[in-house]
C-alpha positions as CSV (number, residue, x, y, z in Angstrom):
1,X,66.8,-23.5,84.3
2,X,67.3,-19.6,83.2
3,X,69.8,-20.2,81.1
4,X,68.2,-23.1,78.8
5,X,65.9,-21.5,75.7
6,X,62.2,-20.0,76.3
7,X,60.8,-22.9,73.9
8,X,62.9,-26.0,76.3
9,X,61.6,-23.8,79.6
10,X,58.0,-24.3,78.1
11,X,58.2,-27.6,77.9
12,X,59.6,-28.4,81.5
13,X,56.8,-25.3,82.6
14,X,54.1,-27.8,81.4
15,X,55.3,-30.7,82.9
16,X,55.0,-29.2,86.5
17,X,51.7,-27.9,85.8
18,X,50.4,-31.2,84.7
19,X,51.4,-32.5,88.5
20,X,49.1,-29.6,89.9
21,X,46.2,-28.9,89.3
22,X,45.3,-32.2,87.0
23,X,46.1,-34.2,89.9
24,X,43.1,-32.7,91.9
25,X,40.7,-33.7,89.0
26,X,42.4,-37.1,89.4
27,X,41.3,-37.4,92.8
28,X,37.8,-36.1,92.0
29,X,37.7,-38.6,89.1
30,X,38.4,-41.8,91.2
31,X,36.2,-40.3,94.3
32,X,32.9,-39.9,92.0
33,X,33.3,-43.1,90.5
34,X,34.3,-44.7,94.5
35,X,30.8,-42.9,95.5
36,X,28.8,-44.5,92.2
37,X,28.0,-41.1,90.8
38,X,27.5,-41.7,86.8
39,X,25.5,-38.7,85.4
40,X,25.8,-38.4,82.1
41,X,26.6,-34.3,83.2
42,X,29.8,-35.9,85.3
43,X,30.9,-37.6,82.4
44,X,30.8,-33.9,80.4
45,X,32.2,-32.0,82.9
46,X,35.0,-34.6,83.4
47,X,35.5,-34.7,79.5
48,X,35.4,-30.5,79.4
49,X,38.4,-30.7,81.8
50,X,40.6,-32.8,79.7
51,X,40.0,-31.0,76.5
52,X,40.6,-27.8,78.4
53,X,43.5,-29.3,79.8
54,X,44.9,-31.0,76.3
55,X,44.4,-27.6,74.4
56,X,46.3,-25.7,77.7
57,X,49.1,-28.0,77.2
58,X,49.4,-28.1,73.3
59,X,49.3,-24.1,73.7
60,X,52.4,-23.9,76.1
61,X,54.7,-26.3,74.7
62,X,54.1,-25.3,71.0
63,X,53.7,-21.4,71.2
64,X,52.9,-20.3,74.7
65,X,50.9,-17.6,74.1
66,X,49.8,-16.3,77.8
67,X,46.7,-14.5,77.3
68,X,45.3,-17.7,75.4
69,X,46.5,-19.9,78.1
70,X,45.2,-18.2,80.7
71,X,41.7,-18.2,79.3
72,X,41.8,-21.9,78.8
73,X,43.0,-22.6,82.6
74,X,40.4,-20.3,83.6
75,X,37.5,-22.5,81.6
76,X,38.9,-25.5,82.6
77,X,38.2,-24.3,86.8
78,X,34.5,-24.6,85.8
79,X,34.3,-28.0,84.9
80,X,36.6,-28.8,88.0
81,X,34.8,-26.6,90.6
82,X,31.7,-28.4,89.2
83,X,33.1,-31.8,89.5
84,X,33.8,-31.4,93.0
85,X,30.3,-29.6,94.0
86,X,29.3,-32.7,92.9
87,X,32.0,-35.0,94.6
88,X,30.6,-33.2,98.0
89,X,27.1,-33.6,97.1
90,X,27.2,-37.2,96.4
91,X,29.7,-37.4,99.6
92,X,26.8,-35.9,101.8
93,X,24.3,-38.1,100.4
94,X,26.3,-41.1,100.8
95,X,25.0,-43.6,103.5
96,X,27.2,-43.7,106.4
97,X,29.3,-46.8,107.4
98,X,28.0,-47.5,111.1
């Protein structure tokens, strides 16, 4: 992989990291809508994330500038820390099963 060009390595780079941390907001995704949650402030933290993520992506494969990139991913953790505060919340407050 060293030895293909910077701009094919960014390409592959992005790849990975959409099969990390996206795949979290995946399972947060499907969980909130499992557990009925649907707040309108869900639905735009849920929306921040994938424009967060979209921008993060279009950055790295086209000119991969790191300090830019890192501020996106950063942004996009609130969104997804907020998403799952409120996947827990709505888990607590669920009614149980028995």
């Amino acid at each position: 992989m060293s030895s293909l060009p910077a701009r094919v390595r960014w390409k592959a780079d992005n790849y990975n990291h959409l099969l990390e941390q996206p795949t979290l907001f995946y399972a947060l995704a499907i969980s909130l809508a499992l557990l009925g949650v649907q707040s309108p402030t869900c639905l735009l933290f849920a929306w921040a994330y994938v424009v967060l993520r979209i921008g993060h992506s279009l950055l790295q494969t086209l000119v991969n500038k790191i300090e830019i990139r890192f501020l996106l991913f950063a942004l996009s953790n609130i969104p997804l820390f907020a998403l799952t505060y409120m996947a827990v919340i709505a888990l607590l407050n669920a009614p149980s099963a028995a």
